[in-house]
N, C-alpha and C positions, 0 to 999 in steps of 0.2 A: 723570023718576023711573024710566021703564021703563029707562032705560038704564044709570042706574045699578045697577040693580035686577039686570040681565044680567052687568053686568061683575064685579059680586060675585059672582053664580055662578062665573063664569069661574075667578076667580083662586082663589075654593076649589075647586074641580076641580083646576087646577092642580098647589097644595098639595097634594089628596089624592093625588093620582097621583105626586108626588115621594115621598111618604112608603112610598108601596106600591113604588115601586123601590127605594129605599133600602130598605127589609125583604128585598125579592127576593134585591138583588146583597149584604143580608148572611149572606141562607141561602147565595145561592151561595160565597160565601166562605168560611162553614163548609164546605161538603160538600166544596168543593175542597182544603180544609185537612185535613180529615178523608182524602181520598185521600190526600194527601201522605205524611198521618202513617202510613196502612196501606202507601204504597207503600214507603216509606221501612224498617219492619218487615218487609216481605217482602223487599226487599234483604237487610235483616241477617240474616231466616231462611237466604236463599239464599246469600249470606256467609258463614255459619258452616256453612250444609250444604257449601259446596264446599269451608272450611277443610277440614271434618271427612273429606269424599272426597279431600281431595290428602293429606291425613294418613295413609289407609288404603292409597292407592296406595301412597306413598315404604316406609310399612311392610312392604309385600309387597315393594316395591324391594328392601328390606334382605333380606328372607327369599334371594329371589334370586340379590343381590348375594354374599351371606356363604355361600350354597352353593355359585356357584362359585371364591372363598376356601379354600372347604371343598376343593373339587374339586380344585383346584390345589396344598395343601396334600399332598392323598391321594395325586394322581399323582407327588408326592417322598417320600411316607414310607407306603406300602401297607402297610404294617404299623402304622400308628398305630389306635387305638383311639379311644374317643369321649371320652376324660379327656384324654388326647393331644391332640386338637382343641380342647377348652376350654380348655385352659394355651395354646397357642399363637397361637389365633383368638382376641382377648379384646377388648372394649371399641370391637370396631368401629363407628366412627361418622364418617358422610361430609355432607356439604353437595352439594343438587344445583345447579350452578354454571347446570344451562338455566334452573330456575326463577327466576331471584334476581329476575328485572325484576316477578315476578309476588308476592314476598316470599318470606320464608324457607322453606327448606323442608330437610328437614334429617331423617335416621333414628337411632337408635342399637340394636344388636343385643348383646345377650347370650346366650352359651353357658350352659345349666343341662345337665349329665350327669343322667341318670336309669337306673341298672345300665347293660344293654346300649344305652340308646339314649340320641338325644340331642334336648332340646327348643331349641327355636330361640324367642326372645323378641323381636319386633322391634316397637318406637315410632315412629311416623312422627310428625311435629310440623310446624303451619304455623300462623305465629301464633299463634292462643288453638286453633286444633284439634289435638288427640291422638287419635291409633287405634293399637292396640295387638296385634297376632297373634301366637300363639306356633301352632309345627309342630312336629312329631315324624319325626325318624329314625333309622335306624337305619344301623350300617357292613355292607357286602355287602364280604366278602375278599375280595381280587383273586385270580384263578384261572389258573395257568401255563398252561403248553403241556401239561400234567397235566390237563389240565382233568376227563377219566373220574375221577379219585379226587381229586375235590375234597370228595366225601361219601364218609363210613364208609362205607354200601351203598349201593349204585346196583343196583336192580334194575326190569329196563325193561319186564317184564311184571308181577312184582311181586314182595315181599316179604313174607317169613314169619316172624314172631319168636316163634312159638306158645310153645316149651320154650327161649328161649334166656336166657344171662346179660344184663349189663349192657352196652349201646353206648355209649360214652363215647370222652373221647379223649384227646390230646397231643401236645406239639410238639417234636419230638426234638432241631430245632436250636435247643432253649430249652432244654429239660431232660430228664429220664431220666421215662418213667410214674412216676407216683406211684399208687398203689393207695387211698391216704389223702385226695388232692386230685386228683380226674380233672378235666379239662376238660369242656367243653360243645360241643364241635364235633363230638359224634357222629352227626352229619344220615342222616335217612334219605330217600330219594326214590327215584322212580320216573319214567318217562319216556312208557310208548307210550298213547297217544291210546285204546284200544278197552280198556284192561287197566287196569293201575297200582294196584292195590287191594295195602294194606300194614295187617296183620292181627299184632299183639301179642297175647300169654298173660299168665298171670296175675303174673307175677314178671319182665317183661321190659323193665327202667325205660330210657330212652332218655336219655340227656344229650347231647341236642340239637333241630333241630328235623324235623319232618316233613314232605313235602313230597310229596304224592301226586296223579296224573293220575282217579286212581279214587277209591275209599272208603278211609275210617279207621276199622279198628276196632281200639282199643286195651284191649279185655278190661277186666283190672281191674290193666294196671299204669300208669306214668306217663311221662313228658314235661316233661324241665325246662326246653324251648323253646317254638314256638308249633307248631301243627297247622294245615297250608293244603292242603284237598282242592276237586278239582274235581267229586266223588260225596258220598255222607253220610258223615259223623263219628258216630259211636257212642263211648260213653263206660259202660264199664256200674259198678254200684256197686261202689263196696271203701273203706269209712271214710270217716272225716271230712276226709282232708289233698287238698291238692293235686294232681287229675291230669294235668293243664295248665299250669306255671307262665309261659304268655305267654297270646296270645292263640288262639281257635278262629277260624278263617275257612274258612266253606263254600260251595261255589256248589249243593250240595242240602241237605238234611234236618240236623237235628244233635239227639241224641237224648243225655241224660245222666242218667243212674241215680243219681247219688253223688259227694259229694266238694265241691272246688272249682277252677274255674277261675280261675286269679291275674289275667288279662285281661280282654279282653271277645271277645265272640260277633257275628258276620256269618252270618247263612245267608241266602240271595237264592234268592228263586223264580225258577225259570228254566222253561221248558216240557219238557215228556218226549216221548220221540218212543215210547216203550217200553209207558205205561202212562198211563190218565188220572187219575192223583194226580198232585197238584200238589207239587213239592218245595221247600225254603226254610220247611219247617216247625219248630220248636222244642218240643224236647219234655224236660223235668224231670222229677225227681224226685226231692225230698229232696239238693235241689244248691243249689252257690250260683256266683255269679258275681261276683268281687270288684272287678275292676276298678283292681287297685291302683293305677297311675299318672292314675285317674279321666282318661281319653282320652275321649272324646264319652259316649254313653250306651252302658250295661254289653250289653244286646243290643239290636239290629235284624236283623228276617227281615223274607221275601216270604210266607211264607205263612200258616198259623198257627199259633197259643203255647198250649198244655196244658201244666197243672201241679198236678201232688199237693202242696196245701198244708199245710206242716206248722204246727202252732198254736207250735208251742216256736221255730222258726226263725224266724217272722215273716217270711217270706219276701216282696221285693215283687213288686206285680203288672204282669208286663209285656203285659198285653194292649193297652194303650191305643193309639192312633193313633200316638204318635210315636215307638213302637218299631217299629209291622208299616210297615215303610218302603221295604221290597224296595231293602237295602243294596245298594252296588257291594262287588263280589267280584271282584279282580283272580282271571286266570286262570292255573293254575301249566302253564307251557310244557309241551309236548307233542308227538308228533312230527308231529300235523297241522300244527304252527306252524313245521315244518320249510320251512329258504329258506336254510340254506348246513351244506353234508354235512358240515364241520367242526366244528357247534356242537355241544358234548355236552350241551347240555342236550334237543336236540332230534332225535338222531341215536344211538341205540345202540348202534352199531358205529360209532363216531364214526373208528374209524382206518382203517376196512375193511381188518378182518385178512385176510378169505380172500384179498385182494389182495396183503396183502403176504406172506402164505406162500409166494403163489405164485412169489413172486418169488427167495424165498428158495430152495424147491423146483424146481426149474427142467425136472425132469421127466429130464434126465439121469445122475441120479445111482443105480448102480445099488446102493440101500440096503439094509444087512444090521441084523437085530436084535442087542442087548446084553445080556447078564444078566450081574451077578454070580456069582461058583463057588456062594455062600450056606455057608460055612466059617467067619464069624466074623471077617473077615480085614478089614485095611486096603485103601485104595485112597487116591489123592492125584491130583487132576485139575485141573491147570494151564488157562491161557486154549486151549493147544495141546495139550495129550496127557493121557490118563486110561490110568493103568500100577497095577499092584499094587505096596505098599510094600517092596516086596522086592528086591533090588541084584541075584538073577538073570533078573529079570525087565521084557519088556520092553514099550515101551507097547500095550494091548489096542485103546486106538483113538484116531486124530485126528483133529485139526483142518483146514475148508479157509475159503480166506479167501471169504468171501458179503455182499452187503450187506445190512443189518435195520434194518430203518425208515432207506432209503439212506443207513444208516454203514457202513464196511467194518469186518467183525468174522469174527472167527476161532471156526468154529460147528464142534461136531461133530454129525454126522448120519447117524440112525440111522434104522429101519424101527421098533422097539422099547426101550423101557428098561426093566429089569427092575431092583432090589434085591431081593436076599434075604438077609436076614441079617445083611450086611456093611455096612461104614461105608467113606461116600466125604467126603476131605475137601475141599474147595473153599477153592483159593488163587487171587485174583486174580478177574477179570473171567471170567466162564465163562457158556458161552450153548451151549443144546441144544437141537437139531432134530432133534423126535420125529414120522414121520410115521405115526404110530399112540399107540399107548397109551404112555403112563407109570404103571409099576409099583412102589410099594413094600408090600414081606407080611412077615410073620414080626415080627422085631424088629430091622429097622436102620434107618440113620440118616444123613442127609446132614448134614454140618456145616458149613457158610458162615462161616469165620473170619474176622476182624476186618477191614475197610478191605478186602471180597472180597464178590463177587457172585454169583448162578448167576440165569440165565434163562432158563426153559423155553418152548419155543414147541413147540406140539403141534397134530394134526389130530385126536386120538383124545380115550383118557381118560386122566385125571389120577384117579388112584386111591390113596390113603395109608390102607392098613387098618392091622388088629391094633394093633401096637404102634411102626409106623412112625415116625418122626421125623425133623423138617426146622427144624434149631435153626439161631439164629445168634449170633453172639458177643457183638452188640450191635443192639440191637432200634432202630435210627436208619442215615439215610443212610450210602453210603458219602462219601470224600473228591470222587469223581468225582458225585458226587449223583444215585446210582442204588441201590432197593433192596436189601438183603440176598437178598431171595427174589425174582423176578418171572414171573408164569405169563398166557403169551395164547396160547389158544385157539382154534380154530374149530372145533370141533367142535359141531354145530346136530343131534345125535340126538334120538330120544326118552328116552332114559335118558340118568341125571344124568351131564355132561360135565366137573364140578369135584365129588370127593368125598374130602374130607378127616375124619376120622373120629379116634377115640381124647385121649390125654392130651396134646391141642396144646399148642405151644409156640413162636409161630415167628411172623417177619417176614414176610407176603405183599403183593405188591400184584398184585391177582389180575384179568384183563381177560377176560372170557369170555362177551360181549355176545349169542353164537347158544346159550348152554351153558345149563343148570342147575347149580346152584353148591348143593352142600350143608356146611354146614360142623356136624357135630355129637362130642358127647360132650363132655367136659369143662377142657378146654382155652382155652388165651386164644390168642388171633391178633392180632397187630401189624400195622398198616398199613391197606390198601382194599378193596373188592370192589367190582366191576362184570358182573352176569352177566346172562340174559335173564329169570333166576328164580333170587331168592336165597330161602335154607332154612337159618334158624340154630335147633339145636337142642342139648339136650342139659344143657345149662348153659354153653352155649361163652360165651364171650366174648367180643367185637369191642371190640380199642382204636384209633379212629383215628391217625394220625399225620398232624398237620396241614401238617409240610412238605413231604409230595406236593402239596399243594396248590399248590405254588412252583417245582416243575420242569419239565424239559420233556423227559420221557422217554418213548420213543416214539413222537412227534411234533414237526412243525415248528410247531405253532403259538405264537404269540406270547402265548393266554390276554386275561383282559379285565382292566383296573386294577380296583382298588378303588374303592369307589364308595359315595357315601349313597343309600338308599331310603326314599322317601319312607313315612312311618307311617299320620298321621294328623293334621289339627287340632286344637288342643286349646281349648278352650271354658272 
């Protein structure tokens, strides 16, 4: 009995201990199944996270890809525009042949124009993932051997527009100035590292953009380009319209009274070595910021945001964190940035004139000065002789053959030039070496006739009073593609070295990198300036001519292509 009694124990133990593994190995069978199912899930996350990454990658490929498209386009047609590029770039779309063992992968990019700039739309796609980036650029014109008058004003300590007219522009080998329909390429900038501060009045509207190494103060007129300073932007009130029509980008302070900016606003805190205020600060006032092509957010600074809230504007608040974000602020080149003497962006005397007067001067010539009788009288001054129009009369002075900017050219050269009263006409290529002053007084007049040049090269001053004038027959290149008017300089005095004065009217392209350059009264000026310190007043007017931008006069250089500059992404 006991033994049975035993074996029964046994075999229900047995039993029960089977039963309790079978429960065991059926939880562990869930829980292993349960992994499965999570691991399985986390594949697919990380599946679709890496579709989604190689989809964003190929996107950016595209972005990439289609700008050097862009680029290669640009280096055959430097003159195209950013309409130009979307008619001709259209619909690109590639296959990447490394990926394929890995599955499809694949971009397509579209051109959208937006005014001056151009957005770039690119899709990457792998499989079921899509990512999507659009970028923003813009065209940078290719810059000749011209490269100093690639802007309206270049002034490399700074610019003055306190009392002047309008800066605008045009392109002579397109068409004739229009007065009705000016261009926008009337840029203004500055150059030297310690300086570069470029100061507008209140009537002095720029059609173009600004580009300064110092501060911007634009009074109360406007800007129908962007504003890029390395110091603060000021903006003060005058109405309700536009005094900005692109963007503002500061590397200090930006302070705006009134109006609106068509763009958006950058100002970056940077440190001061001068003062312990912090700069990259934003300051309003009854202003708005529009943001028209909604580029990222309307502003980010580094430092801080005050604003007079108006109850009727609703204005919004940009105090929050993810405006004060101490923006990057590319830096606008400067001659500290200087690293080859030929770059005018970073070189002010980009040709080193006093170098090549010298050359031209050679110190054995023994120079007499020139004036006109001042009697009213004709004169007619060939590439070789300047004689009075009169048949007894023979020539007063000529020509020897010298090289200038090493071409060989037929100069005359003088101690002094005087006009007074008398009219000189200029036929053909003509070029004068003044190693003093240049004088016109009273009421005469040089006349630069059609497909005919004159180039002054001077060590003194350039002085055109009273009633002076320096007209030309046609306000565009010659066939040789050289100005009507050309005046360089070296004169580095303390009084103004370029001073042109009265009822202008007249083609210059004016080089005068050690000079003060004034140009005042009421007149319009055709063509460039480049001086150490430009002074437009009066009501003068400045019309760029955009196709210096394309020669290569009085230098060897070769200039840079045209080229896209990157904007910004757009969100």
């Amino acid at each position: 009995m006991l033994m049975s009694k035993h074996s029964t124990m046994q075999k229900s133990q047995r039993g029960f201990t089977l039963v309790a593994v079978l429960i065991l190995s059926g939880l562990a069978s869930i829980l292993v199944l349960s992994s499965i199912k999570d691991n399985v899930n986390q594949e697919r996350l990380s599946g679709n996270f890496q579709k989604k990454i190689n989809a964003r990658l190929m996107s950016e490929r595209g972005i990439f890809d289609t700008m050097a498209e862009a680029k290669r386009y640009l280096d055959n047609n430097p003159t195209a525009d950013v309409n130009e590029l979307a008619t001709n770039i259209v619909d690109l779309s590639k296959e990447d042949s490394t990926g394929l063992s890995y599955g499809e992968m694949k971009y397509t990019v579209q051109f959208v124009p937006d005014g001056d700039e151009l957005v770039l739309s690119s899709t990457g796609k792998r499989f079921e993932g899509q990512s999507t980036l659009k970028a923003r650029f813009k065209i940078v014109p290719a810059s000749g051997g011209s490269a100093p008058f690639s802007s309206a004003i270049v002034g490399c300590d700074s610019v003055d527009l306190v009392q002047s007219g309008q800066i605008d522009s045009y392109n002579s080998s397109v068409a004739p100035y229009d007065k009705f329909s000016p261009g926008t390429e009337g840029n203004v900038t500055t150059i030297n590292k310690d300086n570069g501060d470029v100061t507008l009045g209140d009537a002095s509207p720029v059609k173009g953009d600004i580009s300064a190494t110092g501060n911007v103060n634009l009074g109360k007129s406007s800007v129908t380009g962007s504003v890029h300073a390395n110091g603060n932007v000021i903006i003060l009130e005058s109405g309700n319209g536009e005094r900005v029509s692109g963007n503002v980008i500061t590397r200090g302070n930006f302070e705006f009274t009134g109006g609106a900016i068509g763009g958006y606003v950058r100002a970056q805190k940077i440190a001061s070595t001068e003062s312990s205020d912090a700069t990259g600060n934003i300051s309003l006032t009854k202003a708005k910021v529009l943001n028209k092509n909604n580029v990222g957010l309307d502003i980010m600074y580094g430092g801080t945001y005050s604003y007079l809230f108006d109850e009727e504007d609703k204005s919004p608040d940009y105090t929050s964190a993810s405006f004060n974000t101490n923006p990057y602020v590319p830096k606008v080149k400067d001659s500290g940035d200087s690293k080859d003497p030929t770059d005018p962006a970073t070189n002010c005397d980009y040709l080193k004139i006093t170098s090549e007067i010298n050359k031209i001067d050679d110190g054995n010539n023994d120079l007499k000065d020139f004036k006109t009788k001042g009697w009213s009288i004709s004169y007619t001054m060939l590439p070789s002789k300047l004689s009075l129009d009169s048949e007894d009369e023979t020539a007063e002075i000529s020509s020897v053959n010298v090289n200038v900017f090493d071409k060989p050219t037929e100069v005359f050269k003088v101690s002094k030039f005087e006009v007074h009263n008398d009219t000189i006409f200029i036929e053909g290529d003509v070029t004068i070496f003044v190693d003093g002053d240049f004088v016109m007084s009273g009421s005469p007049e040089i006349k630069v006739l059609e497909d005919s040049s004159l180039t002054l090269i001077v060590t003194g001053k350039v002085i055109l009073g009273g009633s002076a004038k320096i007209t030309t027959e046609v306000q565009s290149l010659t066939e040789s593609g050289l100005a009507p008017f050309r005046i360089y300089s070296s004169y580095g005095g303390e009084d103004t070295g370029i001073n042109l004065s009265g009822a202008l009217e007249m083609y210059a392209q004016i080089y005068a990198p050690l000079a003060k350059v004034d140009i005042s009264g009421s007149g319009e000026l055709f063509g460039a300036i480049r001086g150490k310190t430009v002074a437009v007043s009066g009501g003068a007017k400045i019309h760029y001519d955009a196709a210096l931008g394309a020669t290569s006069q009085g230098s060897g250089s070769s200039g840079q292509q045209a080229s896209l500059q990157f904007v910004g992404f757009e969100y």
